[in-house]
N, C-alpha and C positions, 0 to 999 in steps of 0.2 A: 890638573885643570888648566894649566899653564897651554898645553900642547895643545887642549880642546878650543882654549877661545883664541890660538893663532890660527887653526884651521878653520873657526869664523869669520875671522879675520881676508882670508884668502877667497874661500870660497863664498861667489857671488850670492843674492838673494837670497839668502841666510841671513835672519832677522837675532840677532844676540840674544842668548837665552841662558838659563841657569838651570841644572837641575835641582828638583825639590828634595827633601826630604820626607817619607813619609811615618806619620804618628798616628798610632796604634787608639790614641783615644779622641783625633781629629780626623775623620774618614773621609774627609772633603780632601784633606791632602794626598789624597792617593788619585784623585782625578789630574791635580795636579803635575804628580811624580808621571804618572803614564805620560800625559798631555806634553811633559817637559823630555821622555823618551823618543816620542813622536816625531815632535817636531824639529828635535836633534838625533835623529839616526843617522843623518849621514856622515854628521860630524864625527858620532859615536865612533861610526865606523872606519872611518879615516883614523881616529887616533888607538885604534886598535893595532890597525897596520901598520903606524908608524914605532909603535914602540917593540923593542924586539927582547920582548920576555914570554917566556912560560904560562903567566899570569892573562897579560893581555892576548893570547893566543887561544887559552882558554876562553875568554869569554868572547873571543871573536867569532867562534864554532857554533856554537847555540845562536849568537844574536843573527847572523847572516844564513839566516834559512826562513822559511818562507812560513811555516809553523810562526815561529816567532813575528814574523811582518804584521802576518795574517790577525794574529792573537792580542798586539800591541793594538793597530786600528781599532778592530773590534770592541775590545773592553776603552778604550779611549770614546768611543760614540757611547756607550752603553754604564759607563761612568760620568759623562756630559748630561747626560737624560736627568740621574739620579743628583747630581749636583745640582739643576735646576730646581728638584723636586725640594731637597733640602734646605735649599737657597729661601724656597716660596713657605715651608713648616718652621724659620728659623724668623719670619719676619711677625714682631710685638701687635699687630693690630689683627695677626688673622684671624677670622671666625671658623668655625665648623661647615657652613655653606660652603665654604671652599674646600674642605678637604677631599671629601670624595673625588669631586670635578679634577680637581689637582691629582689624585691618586691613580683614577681610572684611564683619564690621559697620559699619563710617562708610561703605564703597562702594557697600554694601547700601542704608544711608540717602541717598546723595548719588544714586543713580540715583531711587528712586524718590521724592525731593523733587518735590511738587504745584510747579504753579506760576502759582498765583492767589495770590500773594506781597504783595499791593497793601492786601487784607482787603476786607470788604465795604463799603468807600466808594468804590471803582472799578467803573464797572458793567464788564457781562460785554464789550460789542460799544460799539464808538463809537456817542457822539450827538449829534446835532444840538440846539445850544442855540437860546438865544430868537432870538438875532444872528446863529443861521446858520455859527454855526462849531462844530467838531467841542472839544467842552471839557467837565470836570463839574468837582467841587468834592471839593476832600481835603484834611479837615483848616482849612475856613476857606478854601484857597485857590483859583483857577482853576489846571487842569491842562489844557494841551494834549493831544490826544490825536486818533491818526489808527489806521488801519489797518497802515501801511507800520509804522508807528512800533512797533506790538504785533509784527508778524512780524520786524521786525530785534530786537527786544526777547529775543523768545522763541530765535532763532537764536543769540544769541550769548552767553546761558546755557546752551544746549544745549553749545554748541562746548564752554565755559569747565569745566562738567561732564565731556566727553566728556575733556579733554584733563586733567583733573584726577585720573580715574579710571586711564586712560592712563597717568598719570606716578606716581600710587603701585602701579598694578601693576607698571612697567617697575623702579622703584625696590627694591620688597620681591619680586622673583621668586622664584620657590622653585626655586634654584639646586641644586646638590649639598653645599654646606654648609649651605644650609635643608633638605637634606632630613635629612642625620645630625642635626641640630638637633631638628627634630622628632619622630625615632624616639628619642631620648633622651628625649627630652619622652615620650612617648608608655609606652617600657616603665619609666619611674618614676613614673609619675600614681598616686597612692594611689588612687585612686577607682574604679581597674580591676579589675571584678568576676569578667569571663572572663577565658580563656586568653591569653599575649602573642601579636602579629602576630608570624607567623614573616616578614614580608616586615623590620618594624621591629628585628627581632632577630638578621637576615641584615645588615642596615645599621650596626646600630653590631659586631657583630662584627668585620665587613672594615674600617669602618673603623679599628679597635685594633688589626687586624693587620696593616694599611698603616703603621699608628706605631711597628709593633715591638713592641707589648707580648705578654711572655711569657703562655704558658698561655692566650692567645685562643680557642684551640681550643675550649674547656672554657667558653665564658662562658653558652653557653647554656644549661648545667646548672647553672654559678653563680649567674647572674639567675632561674631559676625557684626556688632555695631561697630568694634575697633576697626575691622578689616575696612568697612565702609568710609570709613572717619580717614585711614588711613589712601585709600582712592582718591579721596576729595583732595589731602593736600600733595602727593602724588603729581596731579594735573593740574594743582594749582601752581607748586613750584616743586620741577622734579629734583633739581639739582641740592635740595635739604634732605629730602630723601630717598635714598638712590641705593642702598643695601640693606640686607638684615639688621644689620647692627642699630643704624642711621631707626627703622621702624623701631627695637627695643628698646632705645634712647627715647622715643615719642613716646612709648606706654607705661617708660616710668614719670615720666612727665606727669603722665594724666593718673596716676596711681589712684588716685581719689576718685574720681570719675569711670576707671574700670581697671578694681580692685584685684579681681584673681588674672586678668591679663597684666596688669604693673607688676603682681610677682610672679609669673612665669617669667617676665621680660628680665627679671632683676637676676635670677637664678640663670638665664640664658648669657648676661653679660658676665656673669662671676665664675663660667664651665672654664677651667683649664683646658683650654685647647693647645697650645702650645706647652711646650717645660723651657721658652728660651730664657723665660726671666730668671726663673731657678739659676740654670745653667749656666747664664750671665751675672748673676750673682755669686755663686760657687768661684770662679773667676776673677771678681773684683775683690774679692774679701783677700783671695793668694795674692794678687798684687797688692794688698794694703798690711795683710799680717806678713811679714817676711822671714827670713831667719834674723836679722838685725831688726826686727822690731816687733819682738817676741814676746814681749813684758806690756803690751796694751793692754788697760783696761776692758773690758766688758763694754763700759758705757760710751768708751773714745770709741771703739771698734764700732761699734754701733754707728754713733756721730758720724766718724768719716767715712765709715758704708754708706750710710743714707746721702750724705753731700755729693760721692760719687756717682749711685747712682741715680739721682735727681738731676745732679746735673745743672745745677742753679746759681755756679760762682756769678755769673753775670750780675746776680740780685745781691751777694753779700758786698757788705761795706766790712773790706779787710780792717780799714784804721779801728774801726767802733772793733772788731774781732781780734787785733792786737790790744787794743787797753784794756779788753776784759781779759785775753789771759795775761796781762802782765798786771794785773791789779789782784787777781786770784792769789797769789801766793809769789814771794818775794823769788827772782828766779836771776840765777848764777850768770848769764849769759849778759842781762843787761847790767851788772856791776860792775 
């Protein structure tokens, strides 16, 4: 690493960078690790040449061909796409409204990524240099470059694409609980100016009456007064209610006043749509159980999970939190 960041060092506009490491149960970091090959290839490849082993000779063969350039861009844009996506399914307030929009969008982007990905320092078509072999220059360096090498290039972006789009469709399917998902989403969108889908207002009906909930019968007459109620303060003040969420929050409000809409809305705000709290909890608990503090109770583990992730020291008065545990039981530390 030494040799890499003095040929940083040297060569101009070259912005200092580190390579990542990538983890196998962090998948964001592999945008990273790419992103941080990328935009240090040249350096890469200077300290390939500079060291005169076996080892780095090796791998100076595979990285300086055009295969590899081509392969590095490529999945570099097309892991950018997916990092976004993830970025926007990792953040605590999202709703279901957004996920489709968010879904169909990055596969929209991910099919129709170009893929002259190299920039305009690769020519279009192989060429023959002065020596008669098939090479140009990117970036200061020679790049190998054949025909075979651009067709296996272009084929196994394709696949990598094909198999990408493949697996968030098979993943987010629009199941039967994406569809009531949606029709929820759909007859609380403040922003709906015509009439409700009766197709979206036949879906959440059955399903509140597959749950048991009384007076379902009646919800379609109930959700067209809400919808109304709902327009009025809309245009009286948009900026209280301005998403899904923002309408579900009004119809638990009014729960008394329109009964089987207040619990459609209640069961709408309580859908797992994300797993980041899970996830982020899974996380804080490993930073708080460690190997040196192995012998926590149940009910401490507890305690300072919840204070972490509430997040509320601002509110605690340490001193009153020191005299209660040092009044709890006589403790060695203060004697």
């Amino acid at each position: 690493m030494t040799a890499f960041e003095s040929i940083q060092e040297v060569i101009e506009g070259v912005e200092k960078s580190r390579f990542k490491q990538v983890f196998a149960t962090r998948w964001l970091s592999f945008e990273g690790s790419v992103h941080a090959v990328v935009r240090n290839y040249s350096s890469l490849i200077s300290v390939f040449l500079e060291e005169n082993s076996a080892k780095a000779l090796s791998l100076y063969k595979p990285v300086s061909t055009y295969k590899f350039l081509f392969c590095a861009h490529f999945l570099s844009d097309v892991l950018k796409q997916l990092c976004f996506l993830s970025k926007m399914y990792q953040k605590s307030d999202l709703d279901f409204s957004q996920v489709n929009p968010l879904l169909s969008s990055t596969i929209v982007v991910l099919e129709n990524l170009s893929y002259s990905k190299c920039g305009s320092c690769c020519p279009s078509e192989p060429m023959l240099d002065s020596d008669g072999l098939y090479t140009f220059q990117f970036k200061g360096h020679t790049i190998r470059d054949r025909a075979q090498q651009r067709k296996e290039a272009v084929s196994s972006c394709e696949a990598f694409v094909d198999h990408t789009v493949s697996n968030l469709k098979e993943r987010f399917s629009d199941g039967k609980d994406a569809k009531i998902m949606s029709a929820m989403c759909a007859v609380l969108n403040p922003s709906l100016d015509g009439q409700l889908s009766s197709d979206d207002v036949t879906t959440v009906g059955d399903y509140l009456s597959s749950c048991g909930i009384k007076d379902s019968a009646c919800f379609a007459q109930e959700l067209s007064s809400f919808n109304g109620y709902v327009k009025v303060q809309v245009n009286k003040n948009s900026e209280s209610v301005n998403s899904v969420k923002d309408v579900a929050q009004l119809g638990l409000k009014l729960l008394d006043i329109f009964p089987v809409v207040g619990i459609m809305c209640k069961r709408f705000l309580t859908l797992a749509v994300s797993t980041v709290d899970c996830e982020s909890g899974f996380s804080r608990q490993n930073l708080i159980k460690t190997c040196q503090r192995n012998r926590l109770k149940e009910k401490t583990l507890d305690n300072l999970f919840r204070i972490s992730m509430d997040d509320q020291r601002e509110n605690i008065d340490f001193d009153n939190v020191f005299k209660v545990w040092a009044g709890v039981k006589p403790r060695r530390i203060l004697n």
